[in-house]
PDB file as gemmi writes it, atoms N, CA and C in Angstrom:
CRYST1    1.000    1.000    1.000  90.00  90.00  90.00 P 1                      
ATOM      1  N   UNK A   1     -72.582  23.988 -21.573  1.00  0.00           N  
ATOM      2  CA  UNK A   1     -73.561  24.810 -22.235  1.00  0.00           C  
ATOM      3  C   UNK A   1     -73.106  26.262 -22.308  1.00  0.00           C  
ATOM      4  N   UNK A   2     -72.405  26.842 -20.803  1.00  0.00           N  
ATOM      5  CA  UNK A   2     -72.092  27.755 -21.253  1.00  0.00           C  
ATOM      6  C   UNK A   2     -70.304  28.577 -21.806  1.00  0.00           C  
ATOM      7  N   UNK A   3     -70.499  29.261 -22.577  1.00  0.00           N  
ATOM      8  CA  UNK A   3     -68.570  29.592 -22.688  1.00  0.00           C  
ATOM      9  C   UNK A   3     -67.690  29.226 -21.630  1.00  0.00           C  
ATOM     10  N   UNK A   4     -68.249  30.076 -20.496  1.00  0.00           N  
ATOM     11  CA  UNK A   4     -67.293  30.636 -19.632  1.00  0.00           C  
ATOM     12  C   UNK A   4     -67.325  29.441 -18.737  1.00  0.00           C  
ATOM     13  N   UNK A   5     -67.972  28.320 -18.807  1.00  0.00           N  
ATOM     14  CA  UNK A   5     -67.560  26.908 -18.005  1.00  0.00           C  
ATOM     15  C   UNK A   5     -67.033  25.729 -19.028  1.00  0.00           C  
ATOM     16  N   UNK A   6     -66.690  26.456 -20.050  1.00  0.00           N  
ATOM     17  CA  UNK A   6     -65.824  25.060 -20.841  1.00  0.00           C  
ATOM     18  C   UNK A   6     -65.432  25.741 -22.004  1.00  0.00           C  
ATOM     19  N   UNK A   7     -64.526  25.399 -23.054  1.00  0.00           N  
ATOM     20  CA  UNK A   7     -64.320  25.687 -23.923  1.00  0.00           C  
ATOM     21  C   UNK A   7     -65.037  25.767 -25.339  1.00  0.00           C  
ATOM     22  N   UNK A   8     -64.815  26.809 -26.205  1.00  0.00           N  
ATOM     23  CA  UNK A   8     -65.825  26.546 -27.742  1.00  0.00           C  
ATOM     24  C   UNK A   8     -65.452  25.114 -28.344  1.00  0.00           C  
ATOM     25  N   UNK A   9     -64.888  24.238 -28.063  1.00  0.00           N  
ATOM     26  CA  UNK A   9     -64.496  22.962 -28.604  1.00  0.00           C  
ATOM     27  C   UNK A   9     -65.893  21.895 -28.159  1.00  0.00           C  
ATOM     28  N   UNK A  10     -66.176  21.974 -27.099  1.00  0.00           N  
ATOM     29  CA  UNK A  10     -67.057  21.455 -26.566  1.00  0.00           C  
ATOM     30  C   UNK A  10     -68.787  21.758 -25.980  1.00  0.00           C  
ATOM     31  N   UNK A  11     -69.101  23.298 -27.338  1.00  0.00           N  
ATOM     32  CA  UNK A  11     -70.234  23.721 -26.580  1.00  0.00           C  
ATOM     33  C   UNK A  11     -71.107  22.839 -27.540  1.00  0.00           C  
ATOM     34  N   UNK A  12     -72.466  22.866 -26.923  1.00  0.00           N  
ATOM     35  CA  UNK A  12     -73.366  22.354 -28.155  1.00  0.00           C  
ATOM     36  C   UNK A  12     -73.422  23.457 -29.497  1.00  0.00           C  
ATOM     37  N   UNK A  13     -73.652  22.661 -30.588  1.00  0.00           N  
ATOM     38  CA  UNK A  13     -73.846  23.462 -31.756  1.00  0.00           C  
ATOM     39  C   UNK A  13     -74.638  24.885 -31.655  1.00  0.00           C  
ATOM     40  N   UNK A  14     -75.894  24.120 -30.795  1.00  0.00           N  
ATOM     41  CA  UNK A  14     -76.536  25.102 -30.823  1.00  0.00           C  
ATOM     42  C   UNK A  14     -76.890  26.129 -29.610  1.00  0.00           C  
ATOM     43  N   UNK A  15     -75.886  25.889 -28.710  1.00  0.00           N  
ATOM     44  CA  UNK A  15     -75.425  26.416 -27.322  1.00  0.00           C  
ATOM     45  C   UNK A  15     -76.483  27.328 -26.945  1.00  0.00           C  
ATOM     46  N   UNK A  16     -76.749  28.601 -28.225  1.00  0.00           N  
ATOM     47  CA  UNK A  16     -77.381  29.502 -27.715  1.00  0.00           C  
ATOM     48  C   UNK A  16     -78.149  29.996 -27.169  1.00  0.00           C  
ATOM     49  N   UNK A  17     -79.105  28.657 -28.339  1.00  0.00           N  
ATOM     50  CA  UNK A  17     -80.575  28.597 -27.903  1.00  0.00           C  
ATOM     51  C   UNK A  17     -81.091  27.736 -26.883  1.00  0.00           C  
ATOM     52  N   UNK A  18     -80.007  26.532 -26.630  1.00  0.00           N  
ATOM     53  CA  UNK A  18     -80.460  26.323 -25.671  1.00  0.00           C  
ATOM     54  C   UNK A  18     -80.526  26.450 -23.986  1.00  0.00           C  
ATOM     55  N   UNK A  19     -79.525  27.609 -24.282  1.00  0.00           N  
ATOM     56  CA  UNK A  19     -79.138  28.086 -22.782  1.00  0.00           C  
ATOM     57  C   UNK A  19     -80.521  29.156 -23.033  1.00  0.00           C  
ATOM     58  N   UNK A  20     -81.214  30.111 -23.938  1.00  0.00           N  
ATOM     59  CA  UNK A  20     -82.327  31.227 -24.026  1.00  0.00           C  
ATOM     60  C   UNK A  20     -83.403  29.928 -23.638  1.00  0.00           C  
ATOM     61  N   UNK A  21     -83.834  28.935 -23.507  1.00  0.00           N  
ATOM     62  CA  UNK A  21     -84.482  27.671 -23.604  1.00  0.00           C  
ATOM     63  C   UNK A  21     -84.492  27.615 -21.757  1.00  0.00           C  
ATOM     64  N   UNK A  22     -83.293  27.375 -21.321  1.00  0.00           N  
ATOM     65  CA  UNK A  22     -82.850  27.317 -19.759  1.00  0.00           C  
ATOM     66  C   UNK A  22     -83.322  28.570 -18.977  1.00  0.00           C  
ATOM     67  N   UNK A  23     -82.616  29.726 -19.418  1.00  0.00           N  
ATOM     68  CA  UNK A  23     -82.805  30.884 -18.914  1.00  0.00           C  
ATOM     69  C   UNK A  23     -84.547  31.077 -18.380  1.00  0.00           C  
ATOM     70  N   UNK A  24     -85.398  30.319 -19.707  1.00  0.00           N  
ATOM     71  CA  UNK A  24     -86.772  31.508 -19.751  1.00  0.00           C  
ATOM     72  C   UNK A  24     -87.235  30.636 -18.646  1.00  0.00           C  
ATOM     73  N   UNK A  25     -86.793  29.513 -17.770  1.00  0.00           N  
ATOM     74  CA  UNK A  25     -87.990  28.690 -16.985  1.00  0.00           C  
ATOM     75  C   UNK A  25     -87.006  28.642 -15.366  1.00  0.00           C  
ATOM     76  N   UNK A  26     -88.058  29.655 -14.692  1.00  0.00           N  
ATOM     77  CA  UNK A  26     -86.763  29.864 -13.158  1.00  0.00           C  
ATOM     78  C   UNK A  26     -87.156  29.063 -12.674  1.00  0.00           C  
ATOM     79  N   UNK A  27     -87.352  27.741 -13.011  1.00  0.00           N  
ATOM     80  CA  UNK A  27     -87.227  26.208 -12.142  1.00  0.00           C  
ATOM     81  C   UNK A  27     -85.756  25.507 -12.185  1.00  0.00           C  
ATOM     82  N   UNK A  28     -85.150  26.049 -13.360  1.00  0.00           N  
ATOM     83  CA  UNK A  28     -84.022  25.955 -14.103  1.00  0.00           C  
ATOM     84  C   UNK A  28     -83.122  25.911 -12.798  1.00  0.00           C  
ATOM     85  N   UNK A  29     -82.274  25.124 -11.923  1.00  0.00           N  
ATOM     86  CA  UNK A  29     -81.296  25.557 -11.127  1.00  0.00           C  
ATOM     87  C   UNK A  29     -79.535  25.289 -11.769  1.00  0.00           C  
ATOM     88  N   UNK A  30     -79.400  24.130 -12.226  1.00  0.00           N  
ATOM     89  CA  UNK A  30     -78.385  23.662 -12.982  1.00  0.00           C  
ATOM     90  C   UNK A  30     -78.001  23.049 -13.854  1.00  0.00           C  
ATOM     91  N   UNK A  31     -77.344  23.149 -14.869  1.00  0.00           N  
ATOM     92  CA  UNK A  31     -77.412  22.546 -16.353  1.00  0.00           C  
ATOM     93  C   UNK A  31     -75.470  21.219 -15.960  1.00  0.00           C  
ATOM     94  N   UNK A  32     -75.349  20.171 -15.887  1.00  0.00           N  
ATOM     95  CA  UNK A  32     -74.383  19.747 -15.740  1.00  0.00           C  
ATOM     96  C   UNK A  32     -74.208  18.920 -17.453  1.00  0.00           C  
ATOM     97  N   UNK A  33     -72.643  19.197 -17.670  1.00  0.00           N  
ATOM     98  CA  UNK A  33     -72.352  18.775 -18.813  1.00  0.00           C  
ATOM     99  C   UNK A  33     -71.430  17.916 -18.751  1.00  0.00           C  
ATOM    100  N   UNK A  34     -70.797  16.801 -19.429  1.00  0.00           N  
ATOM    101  CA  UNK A  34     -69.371  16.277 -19.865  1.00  0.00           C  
ATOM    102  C   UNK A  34     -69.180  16.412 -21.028  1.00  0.00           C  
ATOM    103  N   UNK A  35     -67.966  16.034 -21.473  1.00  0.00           N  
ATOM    104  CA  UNK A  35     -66.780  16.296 -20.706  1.00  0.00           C  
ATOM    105  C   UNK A  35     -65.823  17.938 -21.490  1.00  0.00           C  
ATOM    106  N   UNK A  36     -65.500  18.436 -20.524  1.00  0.00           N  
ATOM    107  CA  UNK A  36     -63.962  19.585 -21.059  1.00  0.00           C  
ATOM    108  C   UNK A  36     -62.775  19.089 -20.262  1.00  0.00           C  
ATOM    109  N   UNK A  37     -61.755  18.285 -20.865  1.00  0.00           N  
ATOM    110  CA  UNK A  37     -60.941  18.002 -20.388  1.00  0.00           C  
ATOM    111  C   UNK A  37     -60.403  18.471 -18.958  1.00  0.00           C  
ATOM    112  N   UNK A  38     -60.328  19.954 -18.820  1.00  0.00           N  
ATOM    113  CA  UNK A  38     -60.255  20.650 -17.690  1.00  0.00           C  
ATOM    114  C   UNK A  38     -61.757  20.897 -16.583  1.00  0.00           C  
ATOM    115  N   UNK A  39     -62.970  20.352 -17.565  1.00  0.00           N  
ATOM    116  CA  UNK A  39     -63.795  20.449 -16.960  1.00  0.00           C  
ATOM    117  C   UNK A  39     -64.110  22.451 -16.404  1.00  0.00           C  
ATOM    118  N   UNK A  40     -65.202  22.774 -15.769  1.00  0.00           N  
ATOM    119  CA  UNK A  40     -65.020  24.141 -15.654  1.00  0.00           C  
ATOM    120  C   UNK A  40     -66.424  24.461 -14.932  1.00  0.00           C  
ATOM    121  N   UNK A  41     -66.352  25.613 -14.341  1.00  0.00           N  
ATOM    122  CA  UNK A  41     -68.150  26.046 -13.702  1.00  0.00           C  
ATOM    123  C   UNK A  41     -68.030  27.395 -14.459  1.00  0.00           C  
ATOM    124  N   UNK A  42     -69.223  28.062 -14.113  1.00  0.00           N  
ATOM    125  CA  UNK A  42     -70.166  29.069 -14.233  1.00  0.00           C  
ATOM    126  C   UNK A  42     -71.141  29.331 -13.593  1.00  0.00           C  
ATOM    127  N   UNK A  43     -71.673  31.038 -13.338  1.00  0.00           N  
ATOM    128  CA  UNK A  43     -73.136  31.446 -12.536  1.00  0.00           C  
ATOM    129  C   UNK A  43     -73.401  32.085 -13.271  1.00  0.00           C  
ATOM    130  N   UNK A  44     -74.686  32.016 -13.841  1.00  0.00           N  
ATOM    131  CA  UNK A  44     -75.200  32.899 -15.398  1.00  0.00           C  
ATOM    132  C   UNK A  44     -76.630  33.326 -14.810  1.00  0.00           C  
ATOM    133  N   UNK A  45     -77.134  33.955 -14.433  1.00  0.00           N  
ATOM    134  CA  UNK A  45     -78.562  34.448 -14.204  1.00  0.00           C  
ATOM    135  C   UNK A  45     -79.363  33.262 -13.407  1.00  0.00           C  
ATOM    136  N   UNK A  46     -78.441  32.675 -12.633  1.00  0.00           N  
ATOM    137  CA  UNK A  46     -78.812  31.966 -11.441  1.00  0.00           C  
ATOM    138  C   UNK A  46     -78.455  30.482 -11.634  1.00  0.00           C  
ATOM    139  N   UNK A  47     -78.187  30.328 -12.847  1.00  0.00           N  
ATOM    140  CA  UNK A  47     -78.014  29.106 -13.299  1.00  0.00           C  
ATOM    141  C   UNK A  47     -77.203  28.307 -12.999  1.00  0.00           C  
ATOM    142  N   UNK A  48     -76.180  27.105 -12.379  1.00  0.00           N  
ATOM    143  CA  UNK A  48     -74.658  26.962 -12.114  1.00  0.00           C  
ATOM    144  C   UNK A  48     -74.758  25.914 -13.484  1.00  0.00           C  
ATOM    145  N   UNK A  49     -73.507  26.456 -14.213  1.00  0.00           N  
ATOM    146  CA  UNK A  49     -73.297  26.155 -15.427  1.00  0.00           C  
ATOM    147  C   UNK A  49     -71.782  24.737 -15.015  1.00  0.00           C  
ATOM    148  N   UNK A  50     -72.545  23.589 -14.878  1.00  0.00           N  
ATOM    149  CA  UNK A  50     -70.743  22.563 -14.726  1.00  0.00           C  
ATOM    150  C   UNK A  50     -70.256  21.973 -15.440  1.00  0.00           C  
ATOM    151  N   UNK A  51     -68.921  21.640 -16.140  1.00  0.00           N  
ATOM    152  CA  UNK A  51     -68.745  21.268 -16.979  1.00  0.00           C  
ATOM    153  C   UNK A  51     -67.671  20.115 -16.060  1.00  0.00           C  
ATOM    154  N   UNK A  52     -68.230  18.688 -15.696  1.00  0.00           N  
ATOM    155  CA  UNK A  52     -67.091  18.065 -15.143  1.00  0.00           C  
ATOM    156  C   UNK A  52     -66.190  17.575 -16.180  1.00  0.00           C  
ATOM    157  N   UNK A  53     -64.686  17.253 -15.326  1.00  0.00           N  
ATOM    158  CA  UNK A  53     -63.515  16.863 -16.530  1.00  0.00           C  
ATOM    159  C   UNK A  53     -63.704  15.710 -16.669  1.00  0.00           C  
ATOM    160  N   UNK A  54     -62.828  15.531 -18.141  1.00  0.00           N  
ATOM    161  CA  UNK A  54     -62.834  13.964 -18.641  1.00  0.00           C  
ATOM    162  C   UNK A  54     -62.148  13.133 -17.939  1.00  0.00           C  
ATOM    163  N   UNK A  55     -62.419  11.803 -17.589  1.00  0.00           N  
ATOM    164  CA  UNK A  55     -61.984  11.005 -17.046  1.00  0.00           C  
ATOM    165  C   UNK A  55     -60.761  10.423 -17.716  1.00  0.00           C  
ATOM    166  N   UNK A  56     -60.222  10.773 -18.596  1.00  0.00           N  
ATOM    167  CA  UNK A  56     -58.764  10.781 -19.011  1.00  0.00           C  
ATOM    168  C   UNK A  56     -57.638  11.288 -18.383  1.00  0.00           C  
ATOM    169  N   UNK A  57     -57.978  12.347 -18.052  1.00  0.00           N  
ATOM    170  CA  UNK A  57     -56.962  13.641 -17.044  1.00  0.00           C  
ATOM    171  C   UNK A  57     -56.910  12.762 -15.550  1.00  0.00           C  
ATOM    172  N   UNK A  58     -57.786  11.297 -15.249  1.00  0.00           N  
ATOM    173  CA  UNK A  58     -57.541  10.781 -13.976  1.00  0.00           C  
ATOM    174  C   UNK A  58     -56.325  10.217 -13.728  1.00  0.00           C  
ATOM    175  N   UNK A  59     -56.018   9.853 -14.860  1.00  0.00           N  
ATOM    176  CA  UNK A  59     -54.638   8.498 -14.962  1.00  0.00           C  
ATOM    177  C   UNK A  59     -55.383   7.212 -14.424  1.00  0.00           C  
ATOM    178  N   UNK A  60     -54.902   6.394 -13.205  1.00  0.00           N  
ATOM    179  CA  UNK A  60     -55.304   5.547 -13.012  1.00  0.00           C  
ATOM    180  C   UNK A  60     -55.878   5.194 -11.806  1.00  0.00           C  
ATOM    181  N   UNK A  61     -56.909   6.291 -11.644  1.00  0.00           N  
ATOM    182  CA  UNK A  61     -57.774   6.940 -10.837  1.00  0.00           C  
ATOM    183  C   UNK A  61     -59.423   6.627 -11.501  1.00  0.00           C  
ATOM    184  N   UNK A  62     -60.449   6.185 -10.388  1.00  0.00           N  
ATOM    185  CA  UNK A  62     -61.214   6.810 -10.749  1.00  0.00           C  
ATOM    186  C   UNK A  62     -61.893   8.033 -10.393  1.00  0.00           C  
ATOM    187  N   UNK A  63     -62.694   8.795 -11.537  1.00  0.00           N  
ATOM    188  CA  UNK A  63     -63.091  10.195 -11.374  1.00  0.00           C  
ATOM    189  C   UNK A  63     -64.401  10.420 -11.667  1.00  0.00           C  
ATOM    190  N   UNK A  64     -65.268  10.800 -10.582  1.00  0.00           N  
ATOM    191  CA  UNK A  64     -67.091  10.950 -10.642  1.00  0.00           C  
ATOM    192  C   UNK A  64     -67.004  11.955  -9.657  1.00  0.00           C  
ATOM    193  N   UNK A  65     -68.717  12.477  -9.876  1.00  0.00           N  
ATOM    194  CA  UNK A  65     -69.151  13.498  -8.851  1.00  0.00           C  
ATOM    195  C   UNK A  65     -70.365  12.443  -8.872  1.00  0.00           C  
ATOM    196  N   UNK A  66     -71.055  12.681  -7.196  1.00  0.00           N  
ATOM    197  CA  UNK A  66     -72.310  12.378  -6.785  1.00  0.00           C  
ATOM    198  C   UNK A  66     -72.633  14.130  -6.141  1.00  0.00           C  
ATOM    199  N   UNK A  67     -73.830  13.981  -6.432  1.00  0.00           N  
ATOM    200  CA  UNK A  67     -74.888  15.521  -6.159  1.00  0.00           C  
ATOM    201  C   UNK A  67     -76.466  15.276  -5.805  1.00  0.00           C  
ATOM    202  N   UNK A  68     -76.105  16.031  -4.530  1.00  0.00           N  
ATOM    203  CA  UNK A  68     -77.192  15.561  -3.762  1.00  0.00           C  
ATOM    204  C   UNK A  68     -78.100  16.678  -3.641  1.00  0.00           C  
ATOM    205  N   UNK A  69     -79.438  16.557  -3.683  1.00  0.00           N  
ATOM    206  CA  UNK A  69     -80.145  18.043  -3.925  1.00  0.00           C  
ATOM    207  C   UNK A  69     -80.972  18.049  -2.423  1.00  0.00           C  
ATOM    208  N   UNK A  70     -80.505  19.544  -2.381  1.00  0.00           N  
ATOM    209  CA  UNK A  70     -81.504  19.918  -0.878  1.00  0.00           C  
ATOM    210  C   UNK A  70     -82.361  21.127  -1.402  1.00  0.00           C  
ATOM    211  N   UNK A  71     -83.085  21.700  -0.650  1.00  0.00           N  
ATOM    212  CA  UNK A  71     -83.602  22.641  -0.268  1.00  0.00           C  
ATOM    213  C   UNK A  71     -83.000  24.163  -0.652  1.00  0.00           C  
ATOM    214  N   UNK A  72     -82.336  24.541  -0.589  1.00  0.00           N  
ATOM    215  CA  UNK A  72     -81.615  25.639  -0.189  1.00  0.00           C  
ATOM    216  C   UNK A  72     -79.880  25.275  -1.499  1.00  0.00           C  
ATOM    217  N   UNK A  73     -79.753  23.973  -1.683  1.00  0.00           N  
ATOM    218  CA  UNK A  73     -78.733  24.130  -2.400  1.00  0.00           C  
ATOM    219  C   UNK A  73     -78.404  22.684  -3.421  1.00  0.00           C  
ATOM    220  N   UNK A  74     -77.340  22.506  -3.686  1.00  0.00           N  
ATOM    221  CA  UNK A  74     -76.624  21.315  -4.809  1.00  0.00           C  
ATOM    222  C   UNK A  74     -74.879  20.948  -4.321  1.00  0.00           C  
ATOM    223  N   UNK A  75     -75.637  19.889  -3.435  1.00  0.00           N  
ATOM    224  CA  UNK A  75     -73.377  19.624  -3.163  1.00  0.00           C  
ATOM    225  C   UNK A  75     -73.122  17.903  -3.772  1.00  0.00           C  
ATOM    226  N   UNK A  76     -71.780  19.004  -4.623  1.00  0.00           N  
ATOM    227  CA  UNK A  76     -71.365  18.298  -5.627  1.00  0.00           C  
ATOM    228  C   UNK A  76     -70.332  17.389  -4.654  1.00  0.00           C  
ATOM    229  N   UNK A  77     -70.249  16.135  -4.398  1.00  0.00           N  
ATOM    230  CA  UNK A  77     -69.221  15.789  -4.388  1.00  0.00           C  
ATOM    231  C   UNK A  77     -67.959  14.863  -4.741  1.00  0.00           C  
ATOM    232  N   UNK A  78     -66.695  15.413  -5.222  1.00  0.00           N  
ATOM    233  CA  UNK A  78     -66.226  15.070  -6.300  1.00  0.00           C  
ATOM    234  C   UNK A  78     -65.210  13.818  -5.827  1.00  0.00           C  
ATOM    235  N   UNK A  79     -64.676  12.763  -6.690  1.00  0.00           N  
ATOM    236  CA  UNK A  79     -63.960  11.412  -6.489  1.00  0.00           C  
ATOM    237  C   UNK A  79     -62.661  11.579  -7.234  1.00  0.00           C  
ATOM    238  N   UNK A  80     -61.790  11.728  -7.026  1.00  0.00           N  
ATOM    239  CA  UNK A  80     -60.477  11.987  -7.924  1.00  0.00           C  
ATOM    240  C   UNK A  80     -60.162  12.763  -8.545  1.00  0.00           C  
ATOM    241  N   UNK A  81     -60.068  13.338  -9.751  1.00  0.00           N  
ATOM    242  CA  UNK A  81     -59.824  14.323 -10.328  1.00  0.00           C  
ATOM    243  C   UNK A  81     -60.639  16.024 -10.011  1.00  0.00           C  
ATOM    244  N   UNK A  82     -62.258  14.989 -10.242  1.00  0.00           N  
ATOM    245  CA  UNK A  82     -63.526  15.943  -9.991  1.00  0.00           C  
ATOM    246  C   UNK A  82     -63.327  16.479  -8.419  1.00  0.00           C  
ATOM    247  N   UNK A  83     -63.884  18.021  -8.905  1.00  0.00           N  
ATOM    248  CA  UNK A  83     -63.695  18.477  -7.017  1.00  0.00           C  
ATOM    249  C   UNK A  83     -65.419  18.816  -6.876  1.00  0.00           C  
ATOM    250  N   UNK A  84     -65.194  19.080  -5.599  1.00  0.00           N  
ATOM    251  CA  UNK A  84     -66.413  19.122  -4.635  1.00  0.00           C  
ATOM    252  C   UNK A  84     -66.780  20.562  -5.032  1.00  0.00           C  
ATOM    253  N   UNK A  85     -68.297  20.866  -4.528  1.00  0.00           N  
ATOM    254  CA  UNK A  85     -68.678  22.086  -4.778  1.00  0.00           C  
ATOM    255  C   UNK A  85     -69.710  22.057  -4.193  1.00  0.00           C  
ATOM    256  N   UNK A  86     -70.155  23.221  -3.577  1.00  0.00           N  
ATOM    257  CA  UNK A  86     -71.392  23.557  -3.055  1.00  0.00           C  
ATOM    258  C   UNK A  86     -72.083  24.736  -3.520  1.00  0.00           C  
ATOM    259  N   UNK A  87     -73.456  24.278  -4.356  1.00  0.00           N  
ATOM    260  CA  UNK A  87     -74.342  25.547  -5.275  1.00  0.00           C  
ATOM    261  C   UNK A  87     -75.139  25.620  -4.728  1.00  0.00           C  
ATOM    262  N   UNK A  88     -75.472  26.927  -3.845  1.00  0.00           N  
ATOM    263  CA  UNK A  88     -76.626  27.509  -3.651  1.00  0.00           C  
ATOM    264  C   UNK A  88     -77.779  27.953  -4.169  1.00  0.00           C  
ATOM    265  N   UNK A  89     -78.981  27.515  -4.296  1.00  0.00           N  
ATOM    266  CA  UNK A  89     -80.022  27.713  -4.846  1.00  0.00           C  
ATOM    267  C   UNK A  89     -80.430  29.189  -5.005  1.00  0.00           C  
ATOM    268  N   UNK A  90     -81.243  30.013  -5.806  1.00  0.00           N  
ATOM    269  CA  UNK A  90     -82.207  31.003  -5.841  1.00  0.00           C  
ATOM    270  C   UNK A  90     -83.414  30.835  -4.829  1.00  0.00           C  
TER     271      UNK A  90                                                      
END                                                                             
């Protein structure tokens, strides 16, 4: 969704509005997307913007994230290609 976690090849058409859509509701914690080949993150006005990679870039691997939601945060954790991450909440 956003630039700076994936490339213009892969934003939505209408990217803009729907990140002004995300932004206006601070329940909003994370927007997760597929795929940018390289996959990519972002922190935009609290938001964690993820873009996991395509499961092509695994070879002959498989590649997932499981994300588990707490209290206080979002841990990503990643299976092959995909890496781990830990997002702290607002």
């Amino acid at each position: 969704m956003l630039a700076a976690a994936s490339t213009a090849a892969h934003l939505l058409w209408n990217h803009a509005d729907v990140l002004g859509i995300l932004e206006s509701h601070p329940a909003v914690a994370a927007w997760f997307a597929g795929h940018d080949h390289a996959g990519g993150y972002a922190l935009r006005n609290g938001i964690h913007h993820v873009t996991f990679p395509g499961m092509v870039e695994s070879g002959d691997r498989n590649s997932y994230t499981a994300v588990t939601a707490y209290k206080d945060r979002l841990e990503l954790k990643g299976s092959g290609t995909a890496p781990s991450r830990i997002l702290q909440l607002r």
